[in-house]
PyMOL Python script that loads the backbone (N, CA, C, O; Angstrom):
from pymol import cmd

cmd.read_pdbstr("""\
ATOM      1  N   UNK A   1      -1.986 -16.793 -21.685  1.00  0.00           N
ATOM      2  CA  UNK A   1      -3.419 -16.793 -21.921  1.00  0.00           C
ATOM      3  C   UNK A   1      -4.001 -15.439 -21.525  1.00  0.00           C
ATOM      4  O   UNK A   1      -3.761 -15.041 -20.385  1.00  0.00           O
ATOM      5  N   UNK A   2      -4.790 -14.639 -22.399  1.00  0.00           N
ATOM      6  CA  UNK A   2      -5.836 -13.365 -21.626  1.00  0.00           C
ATOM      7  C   UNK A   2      -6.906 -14.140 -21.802  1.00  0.00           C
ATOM      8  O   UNK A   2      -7.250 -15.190 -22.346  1.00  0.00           O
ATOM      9  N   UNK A   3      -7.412 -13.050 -20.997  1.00  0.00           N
ATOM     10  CA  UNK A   3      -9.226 -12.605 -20.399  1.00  0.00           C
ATOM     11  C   UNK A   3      -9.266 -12.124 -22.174  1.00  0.00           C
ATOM     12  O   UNK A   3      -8.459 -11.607 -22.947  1.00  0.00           O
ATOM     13  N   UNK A   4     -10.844 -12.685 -22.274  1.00  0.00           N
ATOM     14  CA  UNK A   4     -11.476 -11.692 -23.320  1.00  0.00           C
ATOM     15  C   UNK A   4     -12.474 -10.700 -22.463  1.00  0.00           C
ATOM     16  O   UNK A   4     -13.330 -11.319 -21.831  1.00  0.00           O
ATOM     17  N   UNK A   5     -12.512  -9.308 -22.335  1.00  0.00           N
ATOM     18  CA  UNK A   5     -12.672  -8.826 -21.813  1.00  0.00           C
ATOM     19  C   UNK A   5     -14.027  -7.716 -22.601  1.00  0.00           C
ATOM     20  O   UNK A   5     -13.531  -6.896 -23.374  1.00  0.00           O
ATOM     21  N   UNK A   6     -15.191  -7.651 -22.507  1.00  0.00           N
ATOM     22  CA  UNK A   6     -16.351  -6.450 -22.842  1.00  0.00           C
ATOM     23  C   UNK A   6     -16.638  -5.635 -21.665  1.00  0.00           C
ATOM     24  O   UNK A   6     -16.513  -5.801 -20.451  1.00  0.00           O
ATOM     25  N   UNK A   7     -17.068  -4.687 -22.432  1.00  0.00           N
ATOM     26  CA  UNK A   7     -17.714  -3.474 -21.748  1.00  0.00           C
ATOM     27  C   UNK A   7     -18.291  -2.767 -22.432  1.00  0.00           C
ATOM     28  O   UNK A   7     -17.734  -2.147 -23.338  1.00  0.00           O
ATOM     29  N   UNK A   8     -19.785  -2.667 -22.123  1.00  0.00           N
ATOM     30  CA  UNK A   8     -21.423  -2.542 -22.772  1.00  0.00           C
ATOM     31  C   UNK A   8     -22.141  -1.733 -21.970  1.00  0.00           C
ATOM     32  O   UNK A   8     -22.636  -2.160 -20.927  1.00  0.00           O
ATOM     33  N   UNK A   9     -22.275  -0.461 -22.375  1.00  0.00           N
ATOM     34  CA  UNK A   9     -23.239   0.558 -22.235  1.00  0.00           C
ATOM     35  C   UNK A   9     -24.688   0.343 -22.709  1.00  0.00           C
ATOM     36  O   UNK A   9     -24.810  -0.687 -23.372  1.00  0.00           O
ATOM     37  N   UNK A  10     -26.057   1.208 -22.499  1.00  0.00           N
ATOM     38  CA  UNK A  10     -27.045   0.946 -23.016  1.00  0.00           C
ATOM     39  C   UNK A  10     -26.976   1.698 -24.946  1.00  0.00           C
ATOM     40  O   UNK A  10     -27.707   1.440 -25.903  1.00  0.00           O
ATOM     41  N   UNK A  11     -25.486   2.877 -24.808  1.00  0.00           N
ATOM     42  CA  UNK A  11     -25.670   3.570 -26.118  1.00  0.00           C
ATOM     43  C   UNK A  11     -24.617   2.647 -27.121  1.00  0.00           C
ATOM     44  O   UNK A  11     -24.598   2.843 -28.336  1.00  0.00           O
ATOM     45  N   UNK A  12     -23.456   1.275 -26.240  1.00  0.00           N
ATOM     46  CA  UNK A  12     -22.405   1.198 -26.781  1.00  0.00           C
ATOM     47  C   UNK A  12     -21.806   0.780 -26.582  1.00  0.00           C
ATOM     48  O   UNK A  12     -21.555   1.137 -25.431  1.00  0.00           O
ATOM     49  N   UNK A  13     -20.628  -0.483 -27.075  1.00  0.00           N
ATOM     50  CA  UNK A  13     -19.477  -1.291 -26.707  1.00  0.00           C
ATOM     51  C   UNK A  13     -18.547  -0.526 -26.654  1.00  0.00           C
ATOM     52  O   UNK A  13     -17.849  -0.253 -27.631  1.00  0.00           O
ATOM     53  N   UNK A  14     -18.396  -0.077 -25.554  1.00  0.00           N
ATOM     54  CA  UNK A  14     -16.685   0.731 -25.176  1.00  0.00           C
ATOM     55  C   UNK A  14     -15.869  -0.165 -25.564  1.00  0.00           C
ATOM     56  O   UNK A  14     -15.362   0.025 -26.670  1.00  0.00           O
ATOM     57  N   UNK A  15     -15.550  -1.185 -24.939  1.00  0.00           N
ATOM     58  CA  UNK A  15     -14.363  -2.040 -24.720  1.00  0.00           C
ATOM     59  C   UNK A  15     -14.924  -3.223 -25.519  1.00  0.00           C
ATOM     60  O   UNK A  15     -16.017  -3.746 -25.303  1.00  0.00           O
ATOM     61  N   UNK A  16     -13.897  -3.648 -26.631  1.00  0.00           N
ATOM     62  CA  UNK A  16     -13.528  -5.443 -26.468  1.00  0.00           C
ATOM     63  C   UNK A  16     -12.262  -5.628 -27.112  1.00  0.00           C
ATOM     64  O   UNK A  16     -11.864  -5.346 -28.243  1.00  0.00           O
ATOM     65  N   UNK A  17     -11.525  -6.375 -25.747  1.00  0.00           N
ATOM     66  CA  UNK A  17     -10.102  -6.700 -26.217  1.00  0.00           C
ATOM     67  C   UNK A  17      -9.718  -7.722 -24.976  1.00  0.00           C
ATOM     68  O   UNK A  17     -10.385  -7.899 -23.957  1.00  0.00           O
ATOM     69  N   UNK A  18      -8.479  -8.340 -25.328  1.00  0.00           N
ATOM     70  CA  UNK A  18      -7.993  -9.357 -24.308  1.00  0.00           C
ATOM     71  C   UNK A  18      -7.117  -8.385 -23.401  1.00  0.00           C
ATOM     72  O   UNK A  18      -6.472  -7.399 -23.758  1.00  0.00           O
ATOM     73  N   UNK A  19      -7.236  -8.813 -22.406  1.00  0.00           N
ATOM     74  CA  UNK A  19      -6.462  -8.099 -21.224  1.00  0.00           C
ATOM     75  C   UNK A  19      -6.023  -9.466 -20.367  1.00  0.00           C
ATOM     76  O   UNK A  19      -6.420 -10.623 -20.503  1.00  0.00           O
ATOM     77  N   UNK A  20      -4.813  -8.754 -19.200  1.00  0.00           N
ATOM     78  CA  UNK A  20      -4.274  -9.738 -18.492  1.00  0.00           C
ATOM     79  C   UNK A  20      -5.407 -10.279 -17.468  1.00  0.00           C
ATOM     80  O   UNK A  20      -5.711 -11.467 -17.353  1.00  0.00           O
ATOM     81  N   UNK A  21      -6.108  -8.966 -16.581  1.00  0.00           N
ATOM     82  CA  UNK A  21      -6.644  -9.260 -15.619  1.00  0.00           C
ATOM     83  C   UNK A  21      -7.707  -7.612 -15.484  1.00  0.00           C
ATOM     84  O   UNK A  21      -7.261  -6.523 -15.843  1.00  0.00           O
ATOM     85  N   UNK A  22      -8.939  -7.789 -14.974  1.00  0.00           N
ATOM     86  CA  UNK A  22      -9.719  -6.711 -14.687  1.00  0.00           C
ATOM     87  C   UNK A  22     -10.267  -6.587 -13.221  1.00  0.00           C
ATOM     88  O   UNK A  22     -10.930  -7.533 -12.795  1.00  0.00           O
ATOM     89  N   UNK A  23     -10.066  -5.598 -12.487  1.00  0.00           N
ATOM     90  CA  UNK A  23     -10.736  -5.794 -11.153  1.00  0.00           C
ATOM     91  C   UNK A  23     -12.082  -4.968 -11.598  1.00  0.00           C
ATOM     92  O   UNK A  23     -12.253  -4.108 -12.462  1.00  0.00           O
ATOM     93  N   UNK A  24     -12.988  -5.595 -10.632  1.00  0.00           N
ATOM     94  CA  UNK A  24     -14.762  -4.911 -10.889  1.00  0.00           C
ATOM     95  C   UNK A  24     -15.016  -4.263  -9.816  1.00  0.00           C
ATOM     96  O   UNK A  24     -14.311  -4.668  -8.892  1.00  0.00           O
ATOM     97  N   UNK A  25     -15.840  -3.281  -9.477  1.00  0.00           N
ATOM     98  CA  UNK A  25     -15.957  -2.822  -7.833  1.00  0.00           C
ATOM     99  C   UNK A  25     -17.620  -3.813  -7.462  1.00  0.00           C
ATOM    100  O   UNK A  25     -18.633  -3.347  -6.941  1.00  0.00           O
ATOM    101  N   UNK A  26     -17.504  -4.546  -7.711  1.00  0.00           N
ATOM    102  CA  UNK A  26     -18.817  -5.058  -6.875  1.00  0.00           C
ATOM    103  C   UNK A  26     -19.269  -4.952  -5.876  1.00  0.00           C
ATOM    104  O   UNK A  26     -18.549  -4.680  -4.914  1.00  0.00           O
ATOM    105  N   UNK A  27     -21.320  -5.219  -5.669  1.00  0.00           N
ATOM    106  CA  UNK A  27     -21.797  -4.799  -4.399  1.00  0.00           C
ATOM    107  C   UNK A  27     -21.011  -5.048  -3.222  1.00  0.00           C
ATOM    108  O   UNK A  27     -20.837  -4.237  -2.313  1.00  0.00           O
ATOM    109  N   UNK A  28     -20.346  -6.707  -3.316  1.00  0.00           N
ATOM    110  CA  UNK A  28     -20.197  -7.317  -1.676  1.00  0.00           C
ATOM    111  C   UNK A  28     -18.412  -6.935  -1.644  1.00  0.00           C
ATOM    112  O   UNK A  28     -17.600  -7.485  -0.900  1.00  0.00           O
ATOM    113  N   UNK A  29     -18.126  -5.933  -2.587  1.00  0.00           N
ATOM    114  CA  UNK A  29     -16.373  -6.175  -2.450  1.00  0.00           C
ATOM    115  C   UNK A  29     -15.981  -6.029  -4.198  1.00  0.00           C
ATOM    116  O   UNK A  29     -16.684  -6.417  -5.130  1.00  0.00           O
ATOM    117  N   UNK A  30     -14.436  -5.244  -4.285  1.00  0.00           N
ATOM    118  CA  UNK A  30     -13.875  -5.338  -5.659  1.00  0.00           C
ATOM    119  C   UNK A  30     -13.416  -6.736  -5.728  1.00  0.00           C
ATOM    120  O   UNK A  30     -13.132  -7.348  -4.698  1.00  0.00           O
ATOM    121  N   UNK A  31     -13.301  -7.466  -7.328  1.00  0.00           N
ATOM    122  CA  UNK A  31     -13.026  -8.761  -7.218  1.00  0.00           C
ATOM    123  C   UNK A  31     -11.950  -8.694  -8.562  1.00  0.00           C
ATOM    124  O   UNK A  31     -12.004  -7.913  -9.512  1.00  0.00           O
ATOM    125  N   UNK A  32     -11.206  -9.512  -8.367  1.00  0.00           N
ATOM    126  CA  UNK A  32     -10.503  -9.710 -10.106  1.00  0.00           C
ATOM    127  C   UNK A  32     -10.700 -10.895 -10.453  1.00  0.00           C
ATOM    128  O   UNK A  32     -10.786 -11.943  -9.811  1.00  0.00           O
ATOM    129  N   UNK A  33     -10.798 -10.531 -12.049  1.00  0.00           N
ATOM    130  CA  UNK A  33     -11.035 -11.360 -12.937  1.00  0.00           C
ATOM    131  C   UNK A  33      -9.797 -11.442 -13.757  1.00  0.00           C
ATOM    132  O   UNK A  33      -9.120 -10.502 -14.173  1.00  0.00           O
ATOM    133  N   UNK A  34      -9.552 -13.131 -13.978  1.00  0.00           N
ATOM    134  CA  UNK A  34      -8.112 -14.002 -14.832  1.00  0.00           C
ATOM    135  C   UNK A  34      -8.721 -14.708 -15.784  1.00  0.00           C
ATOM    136  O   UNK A  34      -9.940 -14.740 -15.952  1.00  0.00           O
ATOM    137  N   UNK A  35      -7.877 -15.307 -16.449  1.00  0.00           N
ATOM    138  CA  UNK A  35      -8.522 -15.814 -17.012  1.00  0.00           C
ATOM    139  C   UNK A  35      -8.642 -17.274 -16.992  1.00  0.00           C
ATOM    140  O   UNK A  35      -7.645 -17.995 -16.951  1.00  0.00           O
ATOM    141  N   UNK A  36      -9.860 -17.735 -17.019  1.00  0.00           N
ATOM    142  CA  UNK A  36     -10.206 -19.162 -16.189  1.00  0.00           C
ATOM    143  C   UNK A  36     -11.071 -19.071 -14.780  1.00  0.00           C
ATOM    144  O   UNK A  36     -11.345 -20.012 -14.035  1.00  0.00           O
ATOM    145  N   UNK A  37     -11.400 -17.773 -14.631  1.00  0.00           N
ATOM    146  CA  UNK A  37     -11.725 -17.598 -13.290  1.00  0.00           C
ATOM    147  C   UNK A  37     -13.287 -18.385 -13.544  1.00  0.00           C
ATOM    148  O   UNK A  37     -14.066 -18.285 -14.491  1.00  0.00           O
ATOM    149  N   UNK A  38     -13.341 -18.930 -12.691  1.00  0.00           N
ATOM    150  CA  UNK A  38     -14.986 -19.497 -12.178  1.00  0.00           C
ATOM    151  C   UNK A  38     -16.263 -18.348 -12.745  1.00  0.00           C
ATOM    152  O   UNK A  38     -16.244 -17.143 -12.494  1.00  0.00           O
ATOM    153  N   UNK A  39     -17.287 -19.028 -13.519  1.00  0.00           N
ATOM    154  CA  UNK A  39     -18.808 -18.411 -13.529  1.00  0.00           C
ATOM    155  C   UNK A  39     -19.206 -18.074 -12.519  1.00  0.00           C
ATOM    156  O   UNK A  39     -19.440 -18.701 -11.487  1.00  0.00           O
ATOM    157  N   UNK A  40     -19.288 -17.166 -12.751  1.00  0.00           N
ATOM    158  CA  UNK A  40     -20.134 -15.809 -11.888  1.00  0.00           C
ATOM    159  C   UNK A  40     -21.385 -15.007 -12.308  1.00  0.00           C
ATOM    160  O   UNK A  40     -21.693 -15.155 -13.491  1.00  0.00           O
ATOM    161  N   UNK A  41     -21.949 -14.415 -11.779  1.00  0.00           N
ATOM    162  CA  UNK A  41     -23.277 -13.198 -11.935  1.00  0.00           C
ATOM    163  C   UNK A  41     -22.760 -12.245 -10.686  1.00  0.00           C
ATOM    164  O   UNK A  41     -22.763 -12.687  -9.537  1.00  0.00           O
ATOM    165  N   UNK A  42     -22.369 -11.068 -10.958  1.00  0.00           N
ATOM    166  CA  UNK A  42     -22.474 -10.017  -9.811  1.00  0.00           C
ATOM    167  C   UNK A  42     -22.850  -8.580 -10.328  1.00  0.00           C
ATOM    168  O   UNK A  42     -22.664  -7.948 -11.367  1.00  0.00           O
ATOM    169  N   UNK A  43     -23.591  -8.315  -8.868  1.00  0.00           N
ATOM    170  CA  UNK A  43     -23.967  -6.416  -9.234  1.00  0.00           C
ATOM    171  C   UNK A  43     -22.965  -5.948  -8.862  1.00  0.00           C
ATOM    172  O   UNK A  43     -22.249  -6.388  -7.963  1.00  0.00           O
ATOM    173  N   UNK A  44     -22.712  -4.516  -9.843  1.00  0.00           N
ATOM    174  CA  UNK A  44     -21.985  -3.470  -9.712  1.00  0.00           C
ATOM    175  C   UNK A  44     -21.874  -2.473  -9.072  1.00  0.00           C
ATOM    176  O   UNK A  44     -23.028  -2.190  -8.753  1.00  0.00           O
ATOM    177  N   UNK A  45     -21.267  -1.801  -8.701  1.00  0.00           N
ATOM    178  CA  UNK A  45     -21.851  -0.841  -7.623  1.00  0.00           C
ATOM    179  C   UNK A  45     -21.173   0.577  -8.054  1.00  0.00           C
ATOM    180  O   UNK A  45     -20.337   0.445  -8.948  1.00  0.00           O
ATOM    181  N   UNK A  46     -21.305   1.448  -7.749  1.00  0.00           N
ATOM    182  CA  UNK A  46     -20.822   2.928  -8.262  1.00  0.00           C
ATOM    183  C   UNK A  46     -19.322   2.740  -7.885  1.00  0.00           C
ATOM    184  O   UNK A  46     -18.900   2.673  -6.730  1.00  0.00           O
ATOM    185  N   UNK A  47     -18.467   2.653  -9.193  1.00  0.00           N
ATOM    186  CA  UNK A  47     -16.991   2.755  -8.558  1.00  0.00           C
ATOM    187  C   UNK A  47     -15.861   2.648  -9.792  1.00  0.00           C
ATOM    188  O   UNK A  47     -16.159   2.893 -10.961  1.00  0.00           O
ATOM    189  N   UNK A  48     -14.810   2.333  -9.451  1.00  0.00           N
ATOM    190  CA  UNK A  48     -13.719   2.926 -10.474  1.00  0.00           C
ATOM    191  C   UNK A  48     -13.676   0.495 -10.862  1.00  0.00           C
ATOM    192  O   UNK A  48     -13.799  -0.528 -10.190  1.00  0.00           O
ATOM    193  N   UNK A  49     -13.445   0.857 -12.215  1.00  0.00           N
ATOM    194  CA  UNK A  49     -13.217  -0.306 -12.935  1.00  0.00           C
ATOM    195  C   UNK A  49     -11.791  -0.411 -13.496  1.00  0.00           C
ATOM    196  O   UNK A  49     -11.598   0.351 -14.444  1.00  0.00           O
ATOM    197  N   UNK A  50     -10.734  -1.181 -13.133  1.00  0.00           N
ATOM    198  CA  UNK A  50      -9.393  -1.524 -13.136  1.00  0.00           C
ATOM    199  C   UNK A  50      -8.678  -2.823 -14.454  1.00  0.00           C
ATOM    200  O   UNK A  50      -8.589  -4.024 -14.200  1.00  0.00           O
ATOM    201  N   UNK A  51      -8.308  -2.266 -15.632  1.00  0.00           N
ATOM    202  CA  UNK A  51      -7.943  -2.843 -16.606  1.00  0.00           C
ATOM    203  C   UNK A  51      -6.549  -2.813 -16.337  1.00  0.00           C
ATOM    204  O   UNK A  51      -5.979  -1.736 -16.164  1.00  0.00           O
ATOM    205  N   UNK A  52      -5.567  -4.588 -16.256  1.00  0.00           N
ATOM    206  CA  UNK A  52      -4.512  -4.294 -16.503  1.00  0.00           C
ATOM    207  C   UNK A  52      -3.912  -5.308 -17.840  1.00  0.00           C
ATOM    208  O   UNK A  52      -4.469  -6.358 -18.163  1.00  0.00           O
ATOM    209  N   UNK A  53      -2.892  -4.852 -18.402  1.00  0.00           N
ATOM    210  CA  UNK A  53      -2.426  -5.891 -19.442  1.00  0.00           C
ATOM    211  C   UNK A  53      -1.142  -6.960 -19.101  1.00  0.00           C
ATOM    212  O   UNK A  53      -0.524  -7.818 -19.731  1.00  0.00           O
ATOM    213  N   UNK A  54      -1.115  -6.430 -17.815  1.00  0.00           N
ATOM    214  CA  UNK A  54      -0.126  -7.562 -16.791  1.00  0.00           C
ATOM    215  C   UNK A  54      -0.465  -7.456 -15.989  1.00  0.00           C
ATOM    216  O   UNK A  54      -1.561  -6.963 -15.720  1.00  0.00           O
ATOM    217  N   UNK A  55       0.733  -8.084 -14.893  1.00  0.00           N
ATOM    218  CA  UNK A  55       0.276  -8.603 -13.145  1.00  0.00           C
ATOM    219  C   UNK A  55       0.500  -6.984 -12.389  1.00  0.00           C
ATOM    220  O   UNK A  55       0.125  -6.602 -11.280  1.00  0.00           O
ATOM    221  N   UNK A  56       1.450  -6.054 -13.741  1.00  0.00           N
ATOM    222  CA  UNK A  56       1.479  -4.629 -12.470  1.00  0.00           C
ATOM    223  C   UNK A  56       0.840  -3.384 -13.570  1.00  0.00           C
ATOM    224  O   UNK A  56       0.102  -2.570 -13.014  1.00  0.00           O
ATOM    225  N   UNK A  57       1.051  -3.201 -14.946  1.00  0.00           N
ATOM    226  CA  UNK A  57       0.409  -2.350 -15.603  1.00  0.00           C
ATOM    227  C   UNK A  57      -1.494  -1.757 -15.918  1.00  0.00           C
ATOM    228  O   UNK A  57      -2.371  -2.418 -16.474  1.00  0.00           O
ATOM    229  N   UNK A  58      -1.577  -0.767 -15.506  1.00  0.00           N
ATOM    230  CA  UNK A  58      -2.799  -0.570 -15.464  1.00  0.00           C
ATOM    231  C   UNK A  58      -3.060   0.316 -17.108  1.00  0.00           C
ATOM    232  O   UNK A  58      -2.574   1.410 -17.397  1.00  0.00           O
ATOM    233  N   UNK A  59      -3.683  -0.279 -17.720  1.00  0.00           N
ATOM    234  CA  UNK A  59      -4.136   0.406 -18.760  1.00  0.00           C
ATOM    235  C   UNK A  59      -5.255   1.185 -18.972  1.00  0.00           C
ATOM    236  O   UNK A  59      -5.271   2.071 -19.827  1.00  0.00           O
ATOM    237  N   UNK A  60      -6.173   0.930 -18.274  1.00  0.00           N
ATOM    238  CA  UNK A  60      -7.417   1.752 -18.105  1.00  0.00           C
ATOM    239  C   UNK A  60      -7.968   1.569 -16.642  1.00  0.00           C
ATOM    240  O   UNK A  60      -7.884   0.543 -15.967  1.00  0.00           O
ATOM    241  N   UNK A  61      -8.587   2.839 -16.262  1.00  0.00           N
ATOM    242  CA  UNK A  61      -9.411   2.849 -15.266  1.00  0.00           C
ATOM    243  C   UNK A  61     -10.879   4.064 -15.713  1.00  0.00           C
ATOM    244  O   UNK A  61     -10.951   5.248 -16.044  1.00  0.00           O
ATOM    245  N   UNK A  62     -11.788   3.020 -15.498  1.00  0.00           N
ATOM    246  CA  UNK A  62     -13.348   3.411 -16.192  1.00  0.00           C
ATOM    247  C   UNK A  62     -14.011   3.064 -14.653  1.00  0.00           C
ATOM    248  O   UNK A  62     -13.993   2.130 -13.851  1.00  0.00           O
ATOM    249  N   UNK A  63     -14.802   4.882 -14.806  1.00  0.00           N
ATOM    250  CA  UNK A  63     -16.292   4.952 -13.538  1.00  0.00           C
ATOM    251  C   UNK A  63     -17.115   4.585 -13.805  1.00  0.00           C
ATOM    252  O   UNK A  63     -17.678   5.115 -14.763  1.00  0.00           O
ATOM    253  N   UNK A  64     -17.678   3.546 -13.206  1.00  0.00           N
ATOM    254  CA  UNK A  64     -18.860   2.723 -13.513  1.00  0.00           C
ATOM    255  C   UNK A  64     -19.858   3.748 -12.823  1.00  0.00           C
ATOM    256  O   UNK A  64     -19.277   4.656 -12.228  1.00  0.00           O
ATOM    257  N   UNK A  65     -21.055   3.779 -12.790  1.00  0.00           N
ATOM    258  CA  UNK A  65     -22.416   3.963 -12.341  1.00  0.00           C
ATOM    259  C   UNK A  65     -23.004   2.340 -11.680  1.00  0.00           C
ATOM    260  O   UNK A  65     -23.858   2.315 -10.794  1.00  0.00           O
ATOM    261  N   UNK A  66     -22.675   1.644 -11.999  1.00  0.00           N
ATOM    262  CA  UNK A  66     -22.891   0.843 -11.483  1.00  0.00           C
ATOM    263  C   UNK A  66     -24.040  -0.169 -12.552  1.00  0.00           C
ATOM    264  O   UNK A  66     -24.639   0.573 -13.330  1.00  0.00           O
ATOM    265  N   UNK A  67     -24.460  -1.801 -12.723  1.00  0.00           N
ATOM    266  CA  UNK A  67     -24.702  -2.435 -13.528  1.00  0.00           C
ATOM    267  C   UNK A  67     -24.297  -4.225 -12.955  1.00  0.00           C
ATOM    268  O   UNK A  67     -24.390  -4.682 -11.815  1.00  0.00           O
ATOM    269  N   UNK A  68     -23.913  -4.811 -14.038  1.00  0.00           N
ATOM    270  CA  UNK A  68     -24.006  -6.435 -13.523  1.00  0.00           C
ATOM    271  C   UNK A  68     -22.977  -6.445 -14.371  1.00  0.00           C
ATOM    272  O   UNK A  68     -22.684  -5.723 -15.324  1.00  0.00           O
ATOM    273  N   UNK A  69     -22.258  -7.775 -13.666  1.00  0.00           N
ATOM    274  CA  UNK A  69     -20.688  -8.190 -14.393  1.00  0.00           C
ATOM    275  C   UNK A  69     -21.204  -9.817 -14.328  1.00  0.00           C
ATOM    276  O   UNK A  69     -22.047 -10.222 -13.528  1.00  0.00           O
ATOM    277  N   UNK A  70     -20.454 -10.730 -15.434  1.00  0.00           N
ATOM    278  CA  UNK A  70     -20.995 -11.714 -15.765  1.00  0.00           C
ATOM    279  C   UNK A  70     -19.161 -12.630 -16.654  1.00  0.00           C
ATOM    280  O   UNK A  70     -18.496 -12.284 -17.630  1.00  0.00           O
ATOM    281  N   UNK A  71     -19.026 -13.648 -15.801  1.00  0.00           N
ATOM    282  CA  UNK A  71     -17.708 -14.328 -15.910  1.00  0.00           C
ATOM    283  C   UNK A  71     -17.956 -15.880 -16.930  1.00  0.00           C
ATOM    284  O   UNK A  71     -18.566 -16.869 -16.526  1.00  0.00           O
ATOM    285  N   UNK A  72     -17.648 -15.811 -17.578  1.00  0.00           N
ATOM    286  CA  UNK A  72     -18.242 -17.490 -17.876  1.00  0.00           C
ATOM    287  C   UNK A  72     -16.883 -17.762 -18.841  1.00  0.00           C
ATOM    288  O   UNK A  72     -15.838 -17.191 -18.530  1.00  0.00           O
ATOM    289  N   UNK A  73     -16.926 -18.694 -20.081  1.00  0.00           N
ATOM    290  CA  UNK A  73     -15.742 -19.665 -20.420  1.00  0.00           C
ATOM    291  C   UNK A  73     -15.382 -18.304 -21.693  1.00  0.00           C
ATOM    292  O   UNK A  73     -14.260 -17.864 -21.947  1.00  0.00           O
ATOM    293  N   UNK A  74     -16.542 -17.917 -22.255  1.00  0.00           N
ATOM    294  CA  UNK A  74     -16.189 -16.812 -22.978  1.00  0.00           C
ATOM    295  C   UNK A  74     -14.981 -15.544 -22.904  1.00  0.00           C
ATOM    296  O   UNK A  74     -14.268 -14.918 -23.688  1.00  0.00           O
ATOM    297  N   UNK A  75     -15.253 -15.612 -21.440  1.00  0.00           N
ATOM    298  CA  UNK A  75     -14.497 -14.324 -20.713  1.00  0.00           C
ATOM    299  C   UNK A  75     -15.575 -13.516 -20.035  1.00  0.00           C
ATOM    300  O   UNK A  75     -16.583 -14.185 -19.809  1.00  0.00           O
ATOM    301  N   UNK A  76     -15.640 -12.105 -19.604  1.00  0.00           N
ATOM    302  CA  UNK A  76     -15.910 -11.163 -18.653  1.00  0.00           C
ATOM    303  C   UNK A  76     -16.516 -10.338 -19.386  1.00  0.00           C
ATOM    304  O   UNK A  76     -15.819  -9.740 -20.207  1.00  0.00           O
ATOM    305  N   UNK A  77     -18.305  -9.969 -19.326  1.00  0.00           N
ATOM    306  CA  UNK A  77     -18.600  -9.240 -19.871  1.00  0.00           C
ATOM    307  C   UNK A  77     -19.706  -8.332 -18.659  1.00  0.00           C
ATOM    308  O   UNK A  77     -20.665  -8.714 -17.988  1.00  0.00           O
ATOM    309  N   UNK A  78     -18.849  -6.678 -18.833  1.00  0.00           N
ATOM    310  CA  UNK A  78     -20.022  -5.710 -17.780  1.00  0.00           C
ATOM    311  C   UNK A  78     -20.563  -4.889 -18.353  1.00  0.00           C
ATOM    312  O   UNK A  78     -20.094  -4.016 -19.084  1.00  0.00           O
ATOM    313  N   UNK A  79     -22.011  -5.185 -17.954  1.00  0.00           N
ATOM    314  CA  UNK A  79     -23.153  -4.088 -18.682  1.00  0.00           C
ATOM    315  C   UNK A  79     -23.124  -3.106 -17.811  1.00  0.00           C
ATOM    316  O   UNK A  79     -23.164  -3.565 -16.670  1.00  0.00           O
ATOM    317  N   UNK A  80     -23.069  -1.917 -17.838  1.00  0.00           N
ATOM    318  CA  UNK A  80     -22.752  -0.935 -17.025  1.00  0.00           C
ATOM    319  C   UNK A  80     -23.769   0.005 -17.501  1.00  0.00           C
ATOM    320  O   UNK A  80     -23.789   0.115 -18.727  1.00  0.00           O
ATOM    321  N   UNK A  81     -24.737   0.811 -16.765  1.00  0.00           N
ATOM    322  CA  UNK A  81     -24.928   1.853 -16.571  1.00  0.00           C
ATOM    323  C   UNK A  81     -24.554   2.946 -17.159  1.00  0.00           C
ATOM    324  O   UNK A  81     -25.074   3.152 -18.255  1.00  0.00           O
ATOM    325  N   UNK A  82     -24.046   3.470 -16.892  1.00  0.00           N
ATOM    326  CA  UNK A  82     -23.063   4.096 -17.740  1.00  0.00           C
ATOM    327  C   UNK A  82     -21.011   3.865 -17.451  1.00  0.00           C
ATOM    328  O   UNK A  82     -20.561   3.455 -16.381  1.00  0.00           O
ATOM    329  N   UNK A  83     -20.161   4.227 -18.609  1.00  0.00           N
ATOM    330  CA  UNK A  83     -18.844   4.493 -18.235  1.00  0.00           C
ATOM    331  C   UNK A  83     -17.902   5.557 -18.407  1.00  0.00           C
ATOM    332  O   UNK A  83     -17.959   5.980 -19.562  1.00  0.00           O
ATOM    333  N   UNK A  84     -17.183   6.064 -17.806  1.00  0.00           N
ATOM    334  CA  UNK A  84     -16.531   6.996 -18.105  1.00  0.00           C
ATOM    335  C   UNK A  84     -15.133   6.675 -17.887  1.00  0.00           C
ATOM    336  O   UNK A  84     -14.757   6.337 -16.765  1.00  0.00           O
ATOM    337  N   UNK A  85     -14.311   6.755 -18.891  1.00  0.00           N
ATOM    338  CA  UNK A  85     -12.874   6.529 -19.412  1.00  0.00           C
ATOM    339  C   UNK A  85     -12.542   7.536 -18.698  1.00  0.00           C
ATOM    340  O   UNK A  85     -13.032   8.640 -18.937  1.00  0.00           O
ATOM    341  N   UNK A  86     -11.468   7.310 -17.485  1.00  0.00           N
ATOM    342  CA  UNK A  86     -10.455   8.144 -16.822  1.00  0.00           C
ATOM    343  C   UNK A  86      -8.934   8.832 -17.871  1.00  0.00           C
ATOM    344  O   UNK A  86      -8.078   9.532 -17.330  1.00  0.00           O
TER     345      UNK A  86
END
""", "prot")
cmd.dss("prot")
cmd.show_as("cartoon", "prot")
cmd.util.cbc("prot")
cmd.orient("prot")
């Protein structure tokens, strides 16, 4: 099973694709997201955003500015501020 996974700028959908798992840097702590993970609402906070397509491959890492991340049955979608593709 993947995550359906977005990532939404104010100019632009960077990202949409299924991934294994994404860590977020959120205000209270980085968190990962699976798929099935529990509804959520969290703020973002200035920091590096962690795409992998398994339990050890990292496929992308994107600098957030920081924004709100949002988990529900759909999958994982973060409006970000801005992003910048490492």
């Amino acid at each position: 099973m993947a995550l359906h996974f977005e990532l939404v700028t104010p100019e632009k959908l960077v990202r949409s694709e299924d991934v294994y798992m994404v860590v977020v840097p959120g205000t209270e702590g980085d968190f990962g997201v699976l798929q099935g993970h529990a509804p959520v609402m969290a703020v973002i906070r200035p920091g590096e955003l962690t795409v992998y397509s398994n339990a050890t491959t990292v496929t992308a890492r994107i600098a957030l500015d920081g924004g709100f991340a949002e988990v529900n049955e759909q999958g994982l979608t973060v409006l970000a501020e801005s992003a910048t593709i490492a």
